[in-house]
N, CA, C and O of each residue as an XYZ file, in Angstrom:
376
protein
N     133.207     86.796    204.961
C     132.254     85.824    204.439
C     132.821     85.244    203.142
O     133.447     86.000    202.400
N     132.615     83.690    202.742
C     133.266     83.294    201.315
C     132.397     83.286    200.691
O     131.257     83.395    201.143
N     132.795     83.098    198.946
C     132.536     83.477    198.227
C     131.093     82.495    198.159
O     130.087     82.749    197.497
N     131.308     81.390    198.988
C     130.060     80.423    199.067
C     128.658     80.760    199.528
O     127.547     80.690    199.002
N     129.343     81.342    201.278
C     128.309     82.314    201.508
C     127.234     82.795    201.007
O     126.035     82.591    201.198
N     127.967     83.614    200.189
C     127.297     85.105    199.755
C     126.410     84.146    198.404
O     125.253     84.416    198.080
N     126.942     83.422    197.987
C     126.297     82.984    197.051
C     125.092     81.988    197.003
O     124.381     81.793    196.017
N     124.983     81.410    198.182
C     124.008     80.772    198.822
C     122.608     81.935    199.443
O     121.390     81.765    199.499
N     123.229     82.754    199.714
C     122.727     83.902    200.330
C     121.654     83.988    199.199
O     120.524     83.573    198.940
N     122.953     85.002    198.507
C     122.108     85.598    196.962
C     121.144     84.863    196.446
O     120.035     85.366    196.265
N     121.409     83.518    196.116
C     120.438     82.322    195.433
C     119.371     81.935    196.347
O     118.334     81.497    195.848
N     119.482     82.042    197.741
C     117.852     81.620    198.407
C     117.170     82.454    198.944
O     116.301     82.220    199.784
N     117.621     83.972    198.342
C     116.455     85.627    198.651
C     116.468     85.671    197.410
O     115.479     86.378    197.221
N     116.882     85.422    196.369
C     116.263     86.244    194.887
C     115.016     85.701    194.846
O     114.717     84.545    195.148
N     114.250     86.627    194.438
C     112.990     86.858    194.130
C     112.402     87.245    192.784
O     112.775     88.364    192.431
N     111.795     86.789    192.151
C     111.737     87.112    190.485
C     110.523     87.974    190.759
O     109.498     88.046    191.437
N     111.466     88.775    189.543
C     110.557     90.290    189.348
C     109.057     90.131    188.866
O     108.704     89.006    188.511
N     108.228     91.083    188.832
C     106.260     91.089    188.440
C     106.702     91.385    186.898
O     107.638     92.172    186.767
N     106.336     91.036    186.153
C     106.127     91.243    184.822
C     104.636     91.235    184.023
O     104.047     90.222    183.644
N     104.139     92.768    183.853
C     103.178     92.669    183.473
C     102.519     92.358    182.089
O     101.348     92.581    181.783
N     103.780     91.637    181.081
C     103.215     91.213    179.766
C     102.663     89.787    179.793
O     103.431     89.227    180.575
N     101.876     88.989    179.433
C     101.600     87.707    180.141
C     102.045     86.571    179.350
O     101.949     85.401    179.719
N     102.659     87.063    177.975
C     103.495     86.316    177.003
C     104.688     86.178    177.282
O     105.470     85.515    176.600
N     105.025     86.885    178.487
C     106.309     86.145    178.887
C     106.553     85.879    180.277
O     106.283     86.729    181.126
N     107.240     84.317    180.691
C     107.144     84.275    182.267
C     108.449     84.115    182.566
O     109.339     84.043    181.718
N     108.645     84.043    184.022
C     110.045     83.834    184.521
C     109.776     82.103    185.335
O     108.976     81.300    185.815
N     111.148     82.411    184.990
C     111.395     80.821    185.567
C     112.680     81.616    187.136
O     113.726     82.261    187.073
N     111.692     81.009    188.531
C     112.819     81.031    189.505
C     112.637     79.521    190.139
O     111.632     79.048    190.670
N     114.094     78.830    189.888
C     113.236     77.735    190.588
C     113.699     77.804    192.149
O     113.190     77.037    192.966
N     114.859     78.926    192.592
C     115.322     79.174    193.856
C     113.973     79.729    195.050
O     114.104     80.133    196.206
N     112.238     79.478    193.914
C     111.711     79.809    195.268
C     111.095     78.794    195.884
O     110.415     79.015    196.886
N     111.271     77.318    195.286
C     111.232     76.075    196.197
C     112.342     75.612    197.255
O     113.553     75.806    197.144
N     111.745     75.023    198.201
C     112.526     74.376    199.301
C     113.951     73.537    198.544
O     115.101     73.973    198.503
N     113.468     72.295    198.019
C     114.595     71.859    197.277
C     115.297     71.954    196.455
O     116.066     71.076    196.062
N     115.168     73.094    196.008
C     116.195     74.151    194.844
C     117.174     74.754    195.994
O     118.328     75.002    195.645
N     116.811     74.997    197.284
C     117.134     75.961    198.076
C     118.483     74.990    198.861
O     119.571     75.343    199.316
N     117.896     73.814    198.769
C     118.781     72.802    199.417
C     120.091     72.050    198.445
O     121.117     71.480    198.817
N     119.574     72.318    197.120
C     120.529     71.986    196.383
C     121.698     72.997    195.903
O     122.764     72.571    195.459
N     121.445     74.175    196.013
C     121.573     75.269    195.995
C     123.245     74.998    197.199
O     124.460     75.066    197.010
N     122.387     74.704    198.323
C     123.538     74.742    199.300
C     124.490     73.489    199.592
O     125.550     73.577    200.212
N     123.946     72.283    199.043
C     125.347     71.720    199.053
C     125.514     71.698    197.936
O     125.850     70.526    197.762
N     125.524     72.114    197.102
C     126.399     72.276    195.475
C     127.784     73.637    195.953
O     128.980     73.625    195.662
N     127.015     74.641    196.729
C     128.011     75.653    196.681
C     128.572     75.574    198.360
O     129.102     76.605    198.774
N     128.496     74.708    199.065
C     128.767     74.697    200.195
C     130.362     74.133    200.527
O     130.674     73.208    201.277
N     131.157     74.916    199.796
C     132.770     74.878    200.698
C     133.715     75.567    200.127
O     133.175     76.503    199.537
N     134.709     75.588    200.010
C     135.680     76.796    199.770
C     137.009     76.782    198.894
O     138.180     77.062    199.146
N     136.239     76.273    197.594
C     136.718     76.388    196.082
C     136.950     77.013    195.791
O     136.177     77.970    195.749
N     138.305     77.115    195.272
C     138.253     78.314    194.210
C     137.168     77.841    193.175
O     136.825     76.697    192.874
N     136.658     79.265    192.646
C     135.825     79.325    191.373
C     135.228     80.098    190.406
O     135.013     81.287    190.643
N     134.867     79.507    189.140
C     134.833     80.650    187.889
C     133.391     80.444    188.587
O     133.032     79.580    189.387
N     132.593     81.665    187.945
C     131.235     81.801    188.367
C     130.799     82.326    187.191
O     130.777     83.504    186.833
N     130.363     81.072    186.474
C     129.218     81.571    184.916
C     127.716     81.958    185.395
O     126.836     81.411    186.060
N     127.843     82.881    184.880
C     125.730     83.215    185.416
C     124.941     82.757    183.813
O     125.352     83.077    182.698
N     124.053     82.156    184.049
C     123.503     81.757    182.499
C     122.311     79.849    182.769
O     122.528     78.959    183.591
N     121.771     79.885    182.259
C     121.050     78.881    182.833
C     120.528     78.149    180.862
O     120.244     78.691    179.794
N     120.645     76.885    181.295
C     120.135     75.982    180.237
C     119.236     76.438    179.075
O     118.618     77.473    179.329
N     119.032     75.940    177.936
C     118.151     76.940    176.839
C     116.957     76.021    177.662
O     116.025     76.816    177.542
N     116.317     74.737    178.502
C     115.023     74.196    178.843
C     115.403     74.242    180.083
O     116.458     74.311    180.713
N     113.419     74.144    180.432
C     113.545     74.115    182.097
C     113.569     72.866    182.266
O     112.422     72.421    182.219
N     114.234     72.186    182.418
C     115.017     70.673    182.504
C     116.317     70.596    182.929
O     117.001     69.580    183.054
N     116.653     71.893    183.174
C     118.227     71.778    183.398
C     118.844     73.007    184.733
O     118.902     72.868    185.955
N     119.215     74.128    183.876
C     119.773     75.080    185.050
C     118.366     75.675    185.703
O     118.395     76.052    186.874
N     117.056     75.760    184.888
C     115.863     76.000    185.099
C     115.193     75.219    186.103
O     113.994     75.486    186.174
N     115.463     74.629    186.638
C     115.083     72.843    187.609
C     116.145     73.166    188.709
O     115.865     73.488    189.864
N     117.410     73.034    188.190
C     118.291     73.005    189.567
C     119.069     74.054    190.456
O     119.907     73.996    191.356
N     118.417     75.002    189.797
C     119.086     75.906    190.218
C     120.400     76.137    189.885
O     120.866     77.262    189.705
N     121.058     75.030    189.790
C     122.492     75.400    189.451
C     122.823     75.296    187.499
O     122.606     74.360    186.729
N     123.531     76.963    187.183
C     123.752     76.931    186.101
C     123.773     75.872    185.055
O     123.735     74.786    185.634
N     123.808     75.755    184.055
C     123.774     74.763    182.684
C     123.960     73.071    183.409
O     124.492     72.165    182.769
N     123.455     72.901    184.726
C     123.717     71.586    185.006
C     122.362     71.076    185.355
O     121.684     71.714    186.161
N     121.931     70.031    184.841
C     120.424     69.152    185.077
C     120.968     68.282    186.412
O     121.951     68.306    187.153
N     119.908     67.613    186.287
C     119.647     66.895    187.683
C     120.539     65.534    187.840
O     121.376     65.166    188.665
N     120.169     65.162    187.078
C     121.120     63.401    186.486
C     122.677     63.857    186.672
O     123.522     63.292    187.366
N     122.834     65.026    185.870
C     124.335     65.723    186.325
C     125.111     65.879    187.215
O     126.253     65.456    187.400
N     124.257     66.701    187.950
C     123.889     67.334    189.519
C     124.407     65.825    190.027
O     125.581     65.457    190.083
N     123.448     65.200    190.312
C     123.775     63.831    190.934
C     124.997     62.664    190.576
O     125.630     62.143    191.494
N     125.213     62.367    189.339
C     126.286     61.408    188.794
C     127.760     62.440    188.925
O     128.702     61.913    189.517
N     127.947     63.746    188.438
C     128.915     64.183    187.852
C     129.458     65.420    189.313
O     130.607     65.492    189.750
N     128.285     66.232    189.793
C     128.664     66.735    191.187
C     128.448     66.130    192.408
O     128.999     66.531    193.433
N     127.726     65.244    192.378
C     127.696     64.277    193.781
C     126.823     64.923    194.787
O     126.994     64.848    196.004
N     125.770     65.634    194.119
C     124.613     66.212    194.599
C     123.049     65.469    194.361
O     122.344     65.423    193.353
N     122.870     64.985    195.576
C     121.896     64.140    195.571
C     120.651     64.972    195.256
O     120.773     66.130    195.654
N     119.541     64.720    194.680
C     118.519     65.836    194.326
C     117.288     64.662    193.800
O     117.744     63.634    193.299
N     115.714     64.789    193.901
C     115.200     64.352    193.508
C     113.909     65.395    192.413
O     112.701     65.485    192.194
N     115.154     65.962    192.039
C     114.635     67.010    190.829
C     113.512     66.555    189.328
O     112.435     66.985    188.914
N     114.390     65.578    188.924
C     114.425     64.747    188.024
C     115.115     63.361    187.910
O     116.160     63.121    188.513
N     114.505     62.481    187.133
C     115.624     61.519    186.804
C     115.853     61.139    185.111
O     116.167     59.980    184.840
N     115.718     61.960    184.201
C     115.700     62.823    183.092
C     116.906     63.115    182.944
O     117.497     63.619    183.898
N     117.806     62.801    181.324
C     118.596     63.564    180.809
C     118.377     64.846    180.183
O     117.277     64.799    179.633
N     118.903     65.924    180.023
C     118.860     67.033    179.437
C     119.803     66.905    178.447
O     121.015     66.805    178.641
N     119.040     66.911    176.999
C     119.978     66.635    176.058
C     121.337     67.819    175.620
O     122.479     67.716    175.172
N     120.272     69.125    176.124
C     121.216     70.310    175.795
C     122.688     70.385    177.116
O     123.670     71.092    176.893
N     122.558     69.539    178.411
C     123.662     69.585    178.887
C     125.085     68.793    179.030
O     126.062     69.002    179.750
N     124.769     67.694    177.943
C     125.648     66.952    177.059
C     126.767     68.442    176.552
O     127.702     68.274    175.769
């Protein structure tokens, strides 16, 4: 299996954990349909690749697309991943 695979895999079963303090929440956005779809053609072919785990300081960005420190406008102009996430810059992914 490549490294794409598994990583598509991983990203459309994670499931964010119960947290019982209510001052703090999680952000998954891999449990919508179109996170799930962007998800797979962003990582869908057989690149070599570094794999940063880490997501945007706002949910405007890796928080929205699922894919690490990259927003939507990004996603779309700069990876050629069509998404109707946002049409919003994220200033922090400058």
């Amino acid at each position: 299996m490549h490294f794409s695979s598994k990583t598509i895999r991983c990203f459309c079963c994670l499931k964010a954990p119960h947290i019982k303090n209510f001052s703090v929440g999680v952000i998954n956005p891999y449990e919508t349909d179109e996170v799930k779809e962007v998800v797979k053609k962003f990582y869908n072919d057989e690149n070599a690749r570094l794999f940063f785990i880490g997501i945007n300081p706002r949910r405007g960005g890796g928080g929205l697309t699922g894919i690490a420190f990259t927003e939507p406008v990004a996603l779309r102009e700069q990876c050629n991943v069509e998404n109707c996430l946002s049409y919003r810059k994220e200033l922090s992914s400058k």
